[in-house]
N, C-alpha and C positions, 0 to 999 in steps of 0.2 A: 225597692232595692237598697243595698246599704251603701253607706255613703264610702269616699275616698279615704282616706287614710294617710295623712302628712305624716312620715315616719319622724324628722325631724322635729316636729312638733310635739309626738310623742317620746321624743327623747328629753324633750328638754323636760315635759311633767316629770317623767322618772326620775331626773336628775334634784328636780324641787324636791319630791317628796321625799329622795332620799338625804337632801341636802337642809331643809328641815327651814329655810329663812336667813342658811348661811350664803356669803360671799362666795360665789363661786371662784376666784381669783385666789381670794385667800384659802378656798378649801384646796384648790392647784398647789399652792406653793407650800400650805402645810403638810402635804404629801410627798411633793418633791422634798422637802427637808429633811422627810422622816425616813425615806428611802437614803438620801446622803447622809446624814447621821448610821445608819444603820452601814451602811458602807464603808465610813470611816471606822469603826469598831471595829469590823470582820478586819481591814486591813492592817490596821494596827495589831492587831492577836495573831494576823497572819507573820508578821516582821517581828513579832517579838515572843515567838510561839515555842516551849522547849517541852516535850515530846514523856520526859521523866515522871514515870508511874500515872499519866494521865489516861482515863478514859472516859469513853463517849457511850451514856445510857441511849444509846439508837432503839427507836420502837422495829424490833425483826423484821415486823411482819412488811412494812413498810423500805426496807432495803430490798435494791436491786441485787440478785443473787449474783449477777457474771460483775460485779465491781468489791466483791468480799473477796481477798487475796491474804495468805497466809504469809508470816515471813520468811517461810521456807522458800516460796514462790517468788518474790521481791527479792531475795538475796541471789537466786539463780540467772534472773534477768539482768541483776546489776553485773553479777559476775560476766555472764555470755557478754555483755555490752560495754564493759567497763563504765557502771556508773556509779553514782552517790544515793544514798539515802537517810537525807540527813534532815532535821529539824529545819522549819523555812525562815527561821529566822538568820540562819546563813547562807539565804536562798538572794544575790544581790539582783537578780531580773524581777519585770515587771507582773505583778498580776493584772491579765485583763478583765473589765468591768464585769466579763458573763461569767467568768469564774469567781468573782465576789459575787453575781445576783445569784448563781447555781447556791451559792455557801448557805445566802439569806434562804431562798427556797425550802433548804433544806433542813433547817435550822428551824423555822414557822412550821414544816411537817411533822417534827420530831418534840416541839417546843422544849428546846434546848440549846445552848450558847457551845459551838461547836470549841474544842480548845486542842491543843497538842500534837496540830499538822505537821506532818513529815512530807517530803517530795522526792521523787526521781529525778534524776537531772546530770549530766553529763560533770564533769566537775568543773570545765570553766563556767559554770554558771553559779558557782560560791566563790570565783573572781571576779569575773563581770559580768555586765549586762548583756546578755545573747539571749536568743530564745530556739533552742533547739530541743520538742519535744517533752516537755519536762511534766511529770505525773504528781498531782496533788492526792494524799489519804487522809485519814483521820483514825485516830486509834481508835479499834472496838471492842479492846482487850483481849487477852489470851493470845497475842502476837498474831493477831486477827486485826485486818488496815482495810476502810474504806475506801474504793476509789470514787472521788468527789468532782477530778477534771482533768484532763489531758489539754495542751496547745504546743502551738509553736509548728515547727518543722518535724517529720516522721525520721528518725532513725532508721539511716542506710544499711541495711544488711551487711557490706565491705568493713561496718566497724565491728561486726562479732568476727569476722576473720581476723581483721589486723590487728588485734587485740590477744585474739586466740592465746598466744605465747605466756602472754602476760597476766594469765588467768589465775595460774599456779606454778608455783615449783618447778611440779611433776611437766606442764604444757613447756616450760620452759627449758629445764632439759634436753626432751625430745627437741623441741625445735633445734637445740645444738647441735645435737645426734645427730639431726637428720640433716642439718645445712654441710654437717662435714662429709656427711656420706656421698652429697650431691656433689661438692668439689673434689674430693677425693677421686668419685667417679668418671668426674669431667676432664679431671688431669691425671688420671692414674697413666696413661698412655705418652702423655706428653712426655711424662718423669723417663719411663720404660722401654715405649714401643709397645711392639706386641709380645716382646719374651716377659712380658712384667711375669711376675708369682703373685700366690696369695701373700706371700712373706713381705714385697716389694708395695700390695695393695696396702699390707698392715700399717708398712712405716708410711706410707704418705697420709694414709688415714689420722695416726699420732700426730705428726706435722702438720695436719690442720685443723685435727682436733684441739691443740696446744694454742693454734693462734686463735681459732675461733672464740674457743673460751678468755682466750686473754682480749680480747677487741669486745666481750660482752662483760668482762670486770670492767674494764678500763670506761665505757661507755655507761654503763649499769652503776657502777659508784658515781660516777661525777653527773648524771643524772638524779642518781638515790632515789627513784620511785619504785614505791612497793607492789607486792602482787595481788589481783584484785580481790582475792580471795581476802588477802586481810585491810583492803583500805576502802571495801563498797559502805562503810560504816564510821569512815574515819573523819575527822577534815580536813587532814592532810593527806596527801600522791604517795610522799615522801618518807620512808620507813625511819621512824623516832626512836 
């Protein structure tokens, strides 16, 4: 019969032959250092990364097709959500370690130094440190973005609503339109009774269409944040 078989003892050959008469301890920590070096690099490119005419020779074949996103795609999410997408070097939150070792990963499959990251990210996160969902790419040219890693906290649905307004112009508008119609509606009787007219609807309509719009200047200037349509790009809220 054949004999037992010490696995451990068969691990340790392996590790001889492949270790060749080195230190095992030393070969431990020149590893570990090569991996922290390599991690210092990714993070550093990541903080100081500016996105201008940079691209990334990625082997195709070798990309995950459902993380290829067009800018078309990227713009319409920031818009519905009101976010940023901006170079990470005005990115002020944390990268976590799996999002650096995913970078490395990727970077060894591709043998290539990834450069010119761009992120998703709500825009207090180019003020401070939060971590709310924010999406790391990399450019693959043609306004073609890898996605490379998601974390943090998932984006509430309630913020493509309450945002809504603020999308466009045109979203902005209507919301007037439509808040006056609602109070007009609510008070047209109050003002009239039930003899009101459509004539009597008109003028309370004017009277709080007059105030609405003045309580959305009034708040909307001293605020000065722009509409998302033109600031998902920007690094500034605040219309320049």
């Amino acid at each position: 019969m054949l004999g037992l078989v010490n696995l451990h003892e068969e691990l340790i050959k392996s590790r001889a032959r492949e270790l060749n008469g080195k230190d095992v301890l030393d070969w431990v920590q020149h590893l570990f250092k090569e991996v922290d070096n390599e991690h210092e690099r990714i993070e550093k490119v990541l903080k100081s990364s500016n996105s201008n005419g940079i691209e990334n020779n990625f082997d195709i074949d070798k990309l995950d097709a459902n993380r290829i996103f067009h800018i078309s795609q990227i713009k319409s999410i920031c818009i519905q959500y009101r976010l940023k997408f901006l170079d990470t070097h005005l990115f002020k939150g944390e990268f976590p370690k799996s999002t650096i070792s995913k970078i490395n990963e990727l970077e060894k499959a591709h043998n290539l130094a990834i450069k010119g990251y761009k992120i998703i990210a709500p825009s207090i996160l180019f003020k401070l440190k939060k971590a709310d969902d924010p999406l790391l790419f990399a450019p693959l040219g043609n306004d073609f973005y890898y996605l490379i890693d998601k974390w943090g906290n998932d984006i509430r649905f309630s913020r493509k609503i309450a945002y809504w307004p603020v999308r466009t112009f045109d979203n902005f508008a209507f919301t007037l339109l439509f808040t006056t119609v609602v109070l007009t509606a609510l008070c047209h009787q109050l003002f009239f009774g039930t003899e009101g007219t459509v004539a009597h609807f008109f003028i309370v309509f004017l009277f709080f269409l007059k105030g609405v719009i003045g309580m959305a200047l009034f708040f909307g200037v001293s605020i000065g944040k722009n509409f998302t349509e033109f600031s998902w790009q920007s690094e500034h809220d605040k219309i320049q």
